[in-house]
N, C-alpha and C positions, 0 to 999 in steps of 0.2 A: 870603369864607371865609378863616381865616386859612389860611396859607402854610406849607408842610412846612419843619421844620428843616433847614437844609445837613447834609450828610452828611459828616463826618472818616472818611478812611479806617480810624480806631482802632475808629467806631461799626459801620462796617459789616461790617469783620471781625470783632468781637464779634457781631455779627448772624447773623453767613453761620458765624461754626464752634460754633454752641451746639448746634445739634439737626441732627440728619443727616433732608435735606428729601427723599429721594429717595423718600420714599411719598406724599406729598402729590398727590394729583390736584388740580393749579388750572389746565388748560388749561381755555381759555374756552370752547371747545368742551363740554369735561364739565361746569362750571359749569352751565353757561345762564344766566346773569346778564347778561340783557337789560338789565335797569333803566337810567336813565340816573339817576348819581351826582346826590347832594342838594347842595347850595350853600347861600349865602347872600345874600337880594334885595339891589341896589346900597345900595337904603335902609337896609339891617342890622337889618330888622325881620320880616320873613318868608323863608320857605324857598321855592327855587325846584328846577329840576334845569340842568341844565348848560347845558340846553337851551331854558333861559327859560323852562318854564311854569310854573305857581306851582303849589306844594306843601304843601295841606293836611294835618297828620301828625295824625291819626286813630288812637291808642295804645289798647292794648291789653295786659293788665300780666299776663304768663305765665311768674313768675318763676320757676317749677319742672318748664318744657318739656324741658329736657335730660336731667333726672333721674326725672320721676315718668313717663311716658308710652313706649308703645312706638313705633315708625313708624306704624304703621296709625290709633294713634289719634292721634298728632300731623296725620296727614293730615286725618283729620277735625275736628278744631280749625282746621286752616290755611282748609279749606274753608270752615267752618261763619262766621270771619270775616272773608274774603275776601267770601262773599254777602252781608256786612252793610255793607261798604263800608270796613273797618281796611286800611290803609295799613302801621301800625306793630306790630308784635308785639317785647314789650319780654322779655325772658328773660335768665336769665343760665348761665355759663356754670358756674361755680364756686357752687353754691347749698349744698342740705345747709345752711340756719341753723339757729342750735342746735342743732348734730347734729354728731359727730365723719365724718369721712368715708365716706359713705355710697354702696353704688354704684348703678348707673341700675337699668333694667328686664332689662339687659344683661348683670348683673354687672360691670360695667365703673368704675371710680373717675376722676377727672379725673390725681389727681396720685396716682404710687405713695411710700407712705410720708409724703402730704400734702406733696411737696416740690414747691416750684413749678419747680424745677431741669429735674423727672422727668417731664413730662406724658407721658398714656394715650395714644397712637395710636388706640386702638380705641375708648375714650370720645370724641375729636375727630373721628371719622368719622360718628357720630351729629349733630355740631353742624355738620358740614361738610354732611352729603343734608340735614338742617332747612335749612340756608340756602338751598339751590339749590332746595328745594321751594317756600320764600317765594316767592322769584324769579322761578317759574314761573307763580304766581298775582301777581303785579306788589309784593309784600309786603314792605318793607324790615325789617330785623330790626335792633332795638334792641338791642346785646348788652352786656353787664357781662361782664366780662372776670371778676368774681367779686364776692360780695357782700360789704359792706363790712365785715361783722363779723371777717374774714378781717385786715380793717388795725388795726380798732379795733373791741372786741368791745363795749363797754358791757355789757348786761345781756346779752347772749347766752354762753352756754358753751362757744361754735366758739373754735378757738387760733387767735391772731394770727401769721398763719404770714409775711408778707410785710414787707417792710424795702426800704431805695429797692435796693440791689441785685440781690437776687431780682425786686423790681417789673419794674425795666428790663430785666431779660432775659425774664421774661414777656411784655409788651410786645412787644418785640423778635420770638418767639417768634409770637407772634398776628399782627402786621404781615407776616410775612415768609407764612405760612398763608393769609393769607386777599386776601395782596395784589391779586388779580385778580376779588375781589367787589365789586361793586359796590352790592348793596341792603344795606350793612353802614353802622350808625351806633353809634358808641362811648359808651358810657354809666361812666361810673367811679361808684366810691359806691356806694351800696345800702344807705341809708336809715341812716347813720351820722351824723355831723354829723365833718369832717374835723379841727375845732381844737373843742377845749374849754380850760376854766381851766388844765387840768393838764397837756396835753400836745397837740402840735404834728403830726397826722400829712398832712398837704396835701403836703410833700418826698417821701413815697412815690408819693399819685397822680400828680403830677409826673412822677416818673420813669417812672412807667406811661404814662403818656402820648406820654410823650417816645420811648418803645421802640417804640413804637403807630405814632412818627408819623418815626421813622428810615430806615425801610426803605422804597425804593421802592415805589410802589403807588398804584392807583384812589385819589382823595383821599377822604377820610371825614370828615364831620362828630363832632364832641365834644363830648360834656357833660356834666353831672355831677348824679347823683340824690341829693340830700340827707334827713337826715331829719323827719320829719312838722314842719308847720308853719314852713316855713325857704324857704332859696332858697339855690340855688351862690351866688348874689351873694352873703351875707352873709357869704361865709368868705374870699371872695377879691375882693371887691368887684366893682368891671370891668376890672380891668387882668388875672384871671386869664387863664388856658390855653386857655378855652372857646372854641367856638365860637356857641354857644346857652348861654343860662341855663336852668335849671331849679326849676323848683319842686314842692314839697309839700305840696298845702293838707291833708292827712291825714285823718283818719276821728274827731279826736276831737271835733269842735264841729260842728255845722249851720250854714250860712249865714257860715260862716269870710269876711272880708272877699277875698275873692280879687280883685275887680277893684281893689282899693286896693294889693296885692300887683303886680298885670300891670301897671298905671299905674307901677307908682313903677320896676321891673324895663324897660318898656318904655322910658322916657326917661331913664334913666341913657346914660354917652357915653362911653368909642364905643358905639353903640347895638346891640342884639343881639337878638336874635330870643329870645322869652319864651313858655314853655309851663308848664300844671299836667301834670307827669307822674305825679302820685300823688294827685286828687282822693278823694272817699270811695267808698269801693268801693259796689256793688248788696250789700244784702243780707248789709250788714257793721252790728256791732251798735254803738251810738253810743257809742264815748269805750268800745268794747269791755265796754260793759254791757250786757245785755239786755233787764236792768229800764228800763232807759233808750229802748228800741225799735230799729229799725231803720233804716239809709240804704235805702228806696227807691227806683224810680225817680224820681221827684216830685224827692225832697231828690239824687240826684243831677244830674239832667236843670240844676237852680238854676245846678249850681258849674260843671258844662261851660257852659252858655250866659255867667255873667256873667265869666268867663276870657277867653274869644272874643272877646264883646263890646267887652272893655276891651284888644283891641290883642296878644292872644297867636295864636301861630303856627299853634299846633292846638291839642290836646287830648288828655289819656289818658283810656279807660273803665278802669274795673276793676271783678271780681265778688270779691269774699271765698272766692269754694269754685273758682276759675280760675286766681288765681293758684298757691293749693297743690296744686292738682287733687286737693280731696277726692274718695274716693272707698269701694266698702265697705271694702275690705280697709285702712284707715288709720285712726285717730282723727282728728277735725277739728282743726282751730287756731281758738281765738280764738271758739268760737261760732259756726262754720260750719253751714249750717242744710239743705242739700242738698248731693249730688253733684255734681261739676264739668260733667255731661254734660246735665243738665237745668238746669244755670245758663247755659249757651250760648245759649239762646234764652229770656233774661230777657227783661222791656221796656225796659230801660235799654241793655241790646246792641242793637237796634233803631234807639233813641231818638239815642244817639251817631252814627249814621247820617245819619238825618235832619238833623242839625247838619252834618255835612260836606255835604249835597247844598245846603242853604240854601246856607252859604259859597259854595260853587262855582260857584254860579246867579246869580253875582258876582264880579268878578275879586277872588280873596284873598287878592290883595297889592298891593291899593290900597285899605285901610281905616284911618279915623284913627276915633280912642274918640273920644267927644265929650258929656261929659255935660253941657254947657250948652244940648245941646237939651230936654233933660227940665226945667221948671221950676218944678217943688217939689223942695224942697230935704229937707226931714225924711221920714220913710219908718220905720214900725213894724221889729222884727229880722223879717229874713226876707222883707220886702217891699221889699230895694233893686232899682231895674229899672235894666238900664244902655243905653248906646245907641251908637251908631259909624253914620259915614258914611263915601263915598270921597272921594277928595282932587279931585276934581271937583265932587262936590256935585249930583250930579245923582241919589241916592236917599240914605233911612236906613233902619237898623231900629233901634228898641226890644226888649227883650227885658220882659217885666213876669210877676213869679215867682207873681203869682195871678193874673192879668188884670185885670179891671175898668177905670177911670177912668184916666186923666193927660193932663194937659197937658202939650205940647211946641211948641217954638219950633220951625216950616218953615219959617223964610224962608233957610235956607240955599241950599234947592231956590228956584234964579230963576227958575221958572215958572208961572204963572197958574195950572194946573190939576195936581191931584196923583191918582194913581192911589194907592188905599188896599189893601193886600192885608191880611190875616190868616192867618196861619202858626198851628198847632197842634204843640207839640214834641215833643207824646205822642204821634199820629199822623202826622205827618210833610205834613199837607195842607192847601190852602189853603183860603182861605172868605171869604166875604163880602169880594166885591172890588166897586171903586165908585172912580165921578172924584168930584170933589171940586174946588170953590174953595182954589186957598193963602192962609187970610188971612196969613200970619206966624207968627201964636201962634194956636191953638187946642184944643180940647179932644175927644180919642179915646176911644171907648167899646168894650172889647173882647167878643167872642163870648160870654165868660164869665167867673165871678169866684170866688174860692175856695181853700182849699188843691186842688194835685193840677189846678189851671186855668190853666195859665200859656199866654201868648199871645206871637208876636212880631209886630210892626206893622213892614211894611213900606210905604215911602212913595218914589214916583217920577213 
């Protein structure tokens, strides 16, 4: 993990006299923030916690938890996936897009007057019991310090309220708050893209960062959510801030190349731990047509597994009516098609589940992509399968997006005989298990074949 900036006594007294801290509850005691802090593996390709076990981040994209929801129903959301097996609840804190400053369930606004100077005490107590309630159910909370249209609006209507100054004392601000949290991971961005032809805004998140990472405190991982179809890498290549890369495979295409994205993001140097934080949502309409149909579980279940697959750290889910929390008393965004409360218990919430128990049921953070076990090479859209082993070589799996037929090279595995499992990622179970001869190279036949029949082959 990279390393907290030295501290000038110029920075820290700009830290310590901007906001008067003496309401802040961060004794650890009132926290409860158990968790042990996230890191990054020796290798610089997965997440571990401080404490050496490997840390599969299982997201969850609930970028309107601060503002649209009361307590009780936040509880219920934490709850609802905690039992599904999420890790990461990604939220921000400063939301209202397209919207002029809007206040929570509370009456409450983030900043009065929209000044980042002047932040709400009564609005950050709400963001303060969310985290420790994370915490309580083991939940690390992804937060955006504010979404990105706040730096650079593009097509949104929200004012660009923030400049590197105000940034860094924001930063500052939040660092010094929340220094004695531990299930806290910084997220900057929100779905902007930081440089375009025209203008240069990367010196702001910078200086957010830098306010973030001033002030003594639990260390905290960083990264930055870009917008749809992109990566942090592409704006700062790998010499940026981050600590992890992120990416966007977004909701306008089906079968978006994502493992060509994880491969090229994974082996860049110095090397860094690669996630989709914004794959297509459940139940989100394609390329935001209707006419055009819908990402359901099927078409999402594809973009989480060949991510994974191909060498990324974990994985976000997201629902299209979760993030906004549609609900009645609101108009939907975007062609939102239920209530946030009955999208909780989609199949694709499930489904992302199922994927973190696989990983786990394997050490995951000793797996290398390897697509020269799969050996055909051409593959119809929508039918690429990818595949990964660990750096022992002693199992693989395939992932294949309708099942059926493929060859695959086993002789990585140096053992005579191979245990064959079959994984269902709609159900989460196994099947049709069998020893087997290793010839080398041979030919797998799955359970079943189809859209909506995707199979993983595990082999040890």
């Amino acid at each position: 993990m990279r390393k907290t900036t030295a501290l000038s006594i110029f920075s820290i007294l700009g830290c310590i006299l901007l906001w008067d801290t003496s309401s802040f509850r961060l004794l650890a005691q009132d926290n409860n923030t158990t968790l042990e802090p996230l890191t990054v593996s020796s290798d610089g390709h997965f997440l571990e916690t401080t404490k050496g076990e490997s840390f599969f981040w299982l997201g969850d994209t609930a970028w309107e938890l601060f503002n649209k929801l009361t307590k009780e129903e936040i509880l219920e959301y934490l709850d609802n996936r905690k039992a599904k097996g999420f890790n990461v609840i990604q939220a921000v804190i400063f939301a209202n897009t397209d919207k002029p400053m809007v206040p929570n369930r509370y009456g409450q606004v983030p900043f009065f007057s929209s000044d980042p100077d002047r932040p709400n005490e009564r609005y950050f107590e709400l963001v303060d019991w969310t985290i420790k309630e994370a915490a309580k159910r083991r939940i690390y909370m992804g937060l955006l310090p504010t979404w990105g249209d706040k730096v650079l609006k593009n097509w949104s209507t929200a004012e660009e309220i923030f400049n590197q100054q105000n940034a860094y004392r924001y930063g500052c601000y939040l660092a010094k708050r929340y220094a004695d949290y531990s299930n806290i991971i910084w997220i900057l961005g929100g779905d902007r893209p930081p440089l375009t032809d025209s203008v240069d805004k990367r010196p702001i998140w910078e200086k957010m960062l830098l306010g973030l990472r001033e002030y003594p405190s639990i260390a905290k991982l960083a990264t930055y959510h870009p917008w749809g179809e992109s990566s942090s890498s592409d704006f700062w290549g790998n010499d940026g801030p981050w600590d992890l890369n992120m990416m966007q495979s977004g909701h306008a295409r089906e079968d978006l190349e994502v493992w060509e994205w994880t491969e090229r993001d994974f082996n860049k140097k110095p090397y860094r731990p690669i996630l989709d934080g914004e794959p297509s949502y459940e139940d989100h309409p394609i390329n935001w047509q209707a006419s055009k149909g819908y990402f359901r579980d099927w078409e999402v279940r594809k973009q989480l597994y060949r991510s994974v697959f191909s060498g990324a750290c974990g994985v976000t889910y997201g629902h299209h009516s979760i993030w906004q929390f549609y609900s009645p008393d609101q108009a939907p965004i975007a062609g939102a098609d239920r209530f946030w409360k009955e999208a909780m218990d989609r199949p694709g919430a499930f489904q992302a589940g199922y994927l973190k128990k696989l990983i786990l049921s394997k050490d995951a953070g000793n797996r290398i992509a390897d697509p020269s076990i799969i050996l055909e090479k051409e593959f119809k859209e929508g039918e690429h399968p990818v595949a990964f082993r660990d750096t022992l070589s002693t199992y693989l799996m395939v992932y294949l997006p309708i099942g059926g037929q493929i060859n695959l090279r086993t002789n990585q595995i140096k053992k005579n005989n191979l245990r064959v499992t079959w994984f269902s990622p709609g159900t989460g179970k196994r099947t049709k298990i069998e020893q087997i001869v290793n010839k080398g190279c041979q030919r797998f036949q799955a359970p079943g074949s189809g859209q909506g029949k995707d199979w993983v082959l595990l082999l040890e």
